[in-house]
C-alpha angles and dihedrals in degrees: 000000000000084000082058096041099049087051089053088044083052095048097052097053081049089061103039091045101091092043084051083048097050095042087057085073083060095071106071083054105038107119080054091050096043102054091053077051084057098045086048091059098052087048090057099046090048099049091049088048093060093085087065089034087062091033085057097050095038096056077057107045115031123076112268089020115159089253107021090097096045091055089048104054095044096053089057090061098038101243124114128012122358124229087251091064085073101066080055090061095042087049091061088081108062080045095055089049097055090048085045089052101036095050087050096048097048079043089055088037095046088047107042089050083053095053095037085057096041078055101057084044091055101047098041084051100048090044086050086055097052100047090051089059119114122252089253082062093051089043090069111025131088119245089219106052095043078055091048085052105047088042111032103014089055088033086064093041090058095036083058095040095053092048084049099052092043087053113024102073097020099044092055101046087046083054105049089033082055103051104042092055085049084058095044079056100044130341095187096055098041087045080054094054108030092048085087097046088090097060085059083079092067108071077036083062099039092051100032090084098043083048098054081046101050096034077060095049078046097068099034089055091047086050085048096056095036084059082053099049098040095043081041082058111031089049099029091126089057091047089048091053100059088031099240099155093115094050089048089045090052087047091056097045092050092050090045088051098055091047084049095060094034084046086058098037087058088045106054094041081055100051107024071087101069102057088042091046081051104050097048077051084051099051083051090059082048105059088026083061087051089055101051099054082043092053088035081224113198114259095249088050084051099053099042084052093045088049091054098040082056097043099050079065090084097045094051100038091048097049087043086062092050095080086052095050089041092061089040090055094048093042079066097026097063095051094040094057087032085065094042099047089055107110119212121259086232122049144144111290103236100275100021111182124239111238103222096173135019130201091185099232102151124190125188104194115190093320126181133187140176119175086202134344095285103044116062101182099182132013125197088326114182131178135132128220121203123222095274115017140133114233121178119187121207135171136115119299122287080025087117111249092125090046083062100054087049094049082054092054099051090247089134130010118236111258091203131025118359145273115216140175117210090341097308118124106237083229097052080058130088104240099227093056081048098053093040092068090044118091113190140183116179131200086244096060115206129208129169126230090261131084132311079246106060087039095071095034095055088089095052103023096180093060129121133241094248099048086044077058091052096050094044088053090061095044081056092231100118102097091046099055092044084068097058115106084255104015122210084010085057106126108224087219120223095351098339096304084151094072139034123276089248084058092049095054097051096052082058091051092051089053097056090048091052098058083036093190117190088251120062123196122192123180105179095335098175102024095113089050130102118228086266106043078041103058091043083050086050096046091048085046092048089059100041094056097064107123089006140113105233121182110185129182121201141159103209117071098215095074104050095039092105091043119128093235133005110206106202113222136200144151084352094313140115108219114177134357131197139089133313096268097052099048094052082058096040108033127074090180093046085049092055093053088048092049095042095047097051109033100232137130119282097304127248120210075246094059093082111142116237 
């Protein structure tokens, strides 16, 4: 039995755990919170006041009222109240009703600016949560789901929770209000009519459970279309080329057709509760009618009865409704916190060290990497960069040289042996002071929709304009970017679809020789580029070089024969390093690159192009 009762117990903090999540939001805002609370509360005392209220003005107004004749009478000799003191009392309604109005709508306004800001808590949070993850994350998940999280599944958490914080605390209090100053009425007739409000919990309880499922099937579909919409964009050259508007366009109908049908099966199970909710309150009118001509109840009795009757419908509609919005906010809630409770595969060891200064000596020491079962990256890779040096990787694809450049930015973590700069353990290091020393420019060039500007500045965001324009001059990218319609101020458009590849490349470029960090990483630098645009990049490289540690991968020759040092890759090894000359003598894998490049016969350590 205690076994039974802890797992209930267990179950129930289980379930109550996202809502207590979500409720900790609550706290920065509370006195906030808590006078909408309060404003809750006087709308409710008021509302369930109206019946006497009602009782009070129609003794005093309806033939044959309690106190019409008294006040009568003694207005005829001149002694109590005056007739005008009626329109006083029948002016106590339309101000009742202004309080009434005016508490519930600070009470919606208090609460709404609460759950508007717990929602920007929430999504800044949960976008915080997912740029922190680690590239083996971001390997696997879906860009338009993560966007369907951070923007709908929030958006319901903070929907429900508004509707919550306006009802949980000001629909109670209206109905018990409400139903003790029936009693004080008339405890016969409200027994008569309140006797059916229990059974209202019944279609609550048969559609709470399809709700929370179909509140769940709700998300995923809205995740589903937003993948569509944002692969349909992001690749839309690539869809336009094939002409596959029409696939993607199905794609999209048949996503929008199932949220349809979910849509309307989360709708009818929401609001099949409100007819049935109104006819049991219409059976209560009913019965509550009967008694009245039984009771032969006065017509002022009748109407403060009939108010209150009528004003106890919002309470329990809306608290019938709670137990709907409660398993729709935990249908978004769970998978909101579950994301946000995910740590990242990569983080900062407990007392990583800042790295201050940086010489740029790298050492790769019987390193291995997979990133799953089927896909060994690296195995048992060594090779040792001096400060300084030039090291250039070739081999075929899949052979690991971008592997390398990630390990060295801290992407993922070795499973086996160890990467270090300048003997630190990569993993001894915090990653931003890391980063920070790292330069980087990648075959896939990035750029943000904003200004060439802010492009190449996003790397040092505290430069200057003029030193942006300097940068821009050795990437060679100045004369080009002159000729823009605002210059420098010209926004690149979605990734830079507003200018050539070539033009792309070197604003990346740009941006790596305006943090000039000590490291420089180049991944296809100058893959995008034509021979002329490639020899003024190399010349700008070659300079800005000088007193740093490059490593460079590239699959065209050409470009790594005056390295310092080529590191011959293969199968996640690294095989042979030297120049260009030695390894034409020494290796047989080197040799075949050459031969195949360029076309010639098998190469001699003489065979070097000019």
């Amino acid at each position: 039995m205690t076994k039974q009762r802890k797992s209930w117990i267990q179950r129930l903090r289980e379930h109550w755990k996202p809502y207590a999540e979500l409720l900790a939001y609550l706290v920065p805002y509370k006195r906030r919170f808590f006078f909408g609370v309060g404003m809750g509360v006087l709308y409710a005392l008021l509302n369930g006041a109206i019946p006497l209220l009602v009782k009070y003005v129609g003794d005093r107004i309806f033939p044959g009222g309690a106190d019409q004749e008294t006040i009568r009478v003694a207005a005829a000799a001149g002694t109590g109240e005056r007739i005008d003191s009626v329109l006083l009392v029948c002016l106590l309604v339309p101000v009742v009703m202004m309080l009434r109005g005016f508490f519930s709508y600070l009470n919606a306004y208090e609460m709404t600016w609460v759950s508007l800001r717990v929602l920007n808590d929430i999504r800044t949070n949960l976008f915080a949560s997912i740029a922190a993850q680690s590239m083996e994350f971001f390997d696997k998940a879906r860009a338009g789901k993560l966007m369907s999280k951070v923007m709908n599944d929030t958006k319901v958490a903070q929907s429900s929770l508004s509707q919550l914080s306006v009802n949980i605390f000001k629909q109670p209090i209206a109905l018990v209000t409400g139903v003790a100053v029936l009693m004080a009425i008339d405890w016969k007739f409200s027994l008569t009519t309140l006797v059916l409000f229990p059974i209202c919990i019944i279609p609550v309880a048969v559609h709470g459970r399809k709700v929370r499922k179909a509140g769940k099937a709700e998300e995923q579909l809205a995740g589903e279309m937003n993948v569509i919409l944002q692969e349909t964009f992001s690749g839309i050259r690539v869809i336009k080329s094939f002409a596959r508007e029409k696939f993607m366009l199905k794609s999209f109908e048949e996503a929008t057709v199932r949220q349809f049908k979910n849509s309307l099966r989360v709708k009818k199970s929401t609001e099949l509760t409100t007819p049935l909710v109104e006819v049991v309150a219409a059976v209560g009118v009913g019965l509550a009618l009967f008694y009245v001509y039984a009771a032969e109840l006065s017509a002022a009795k009748f109407l403060a009865l009939m108010a209150g009757i009528f004003l106890l419908y919002e309470p329990v509609k809306a608290l019938s409704r709670i137990h709907l919005q409660l398993q729709k906010c935990l249908a978004a809630t769970i998978s909101i916190f579950e994301l946000m409770r995910r740590p990242p595969a990569i983080v900062d060891t407990p007392g990583a060290v800042k790295l201050d200064f940086c010489r740029g000596e790298i050492v790769f020491d019987s390193v291995s990497f997979a990133y799953g079962p089927q896909v060994q990256a690296l195995r048992d890779a060594s090779l040792h960069i001096a400060p300084g040096q030039r090291v250039a990787l070739v081999g075929p694809s899949g052979s690991g040289k971008t592997t390398m450049l990630s390990l060295i930015l801290r992407f993922y973590d070795p499973q086996g042996g160890a990467v270090r700069l300048d003997g630190h353990d990569l993993r001894s290091l915090q990653m931003d002071s890391l980063r920070e020393h790292v330069g980087i420019v990648t075959q896939d060039t990035f750029l943000f929709h904003d200004t060439i500007l802010n492009n190449i500045r996003f790397g040092c965001p505290d430069a200057t304009p003029e030193q942006v324009e300097e940068a821009a001059k050795r990437a060679y990218a100045h004369e080009f970017i002159l000729a823009q319609p605002q210059g420098y101020d010209s926004i690149v458009g979605d990734k830079g679809c507003m200018l050539s590849g070539g033009q792309q490349q070197r604003l990346a470029i740009a941006r790596a020789l305006l943090k000039n960090a000590p490291v420089l990483l180049l991944d296809e630098a100058t893959s995008a580029l034509d021979s002329e645009s490639e020899r003024m990049i190399q010349s700008a490289l070659e300079k800005l070089s000088a007193g740093k540690t490059v490593v460079a991968i590239a699959h065209r020759l050409s470009t790594v024969l005056t390295a310092d040092m080529i590191a011959v890759m293969n199968h996640g090894r690294v095989l042979a390093t030297g120049s260009h000359a030695e390894l034409l003598d020494k290796s047989p894998e080197y040799r075949t690159l050459y031969e195949i490049q360029f076309h010639h016969a098998p190469a001699t350590k003489e065979a070097v192009p000019a």
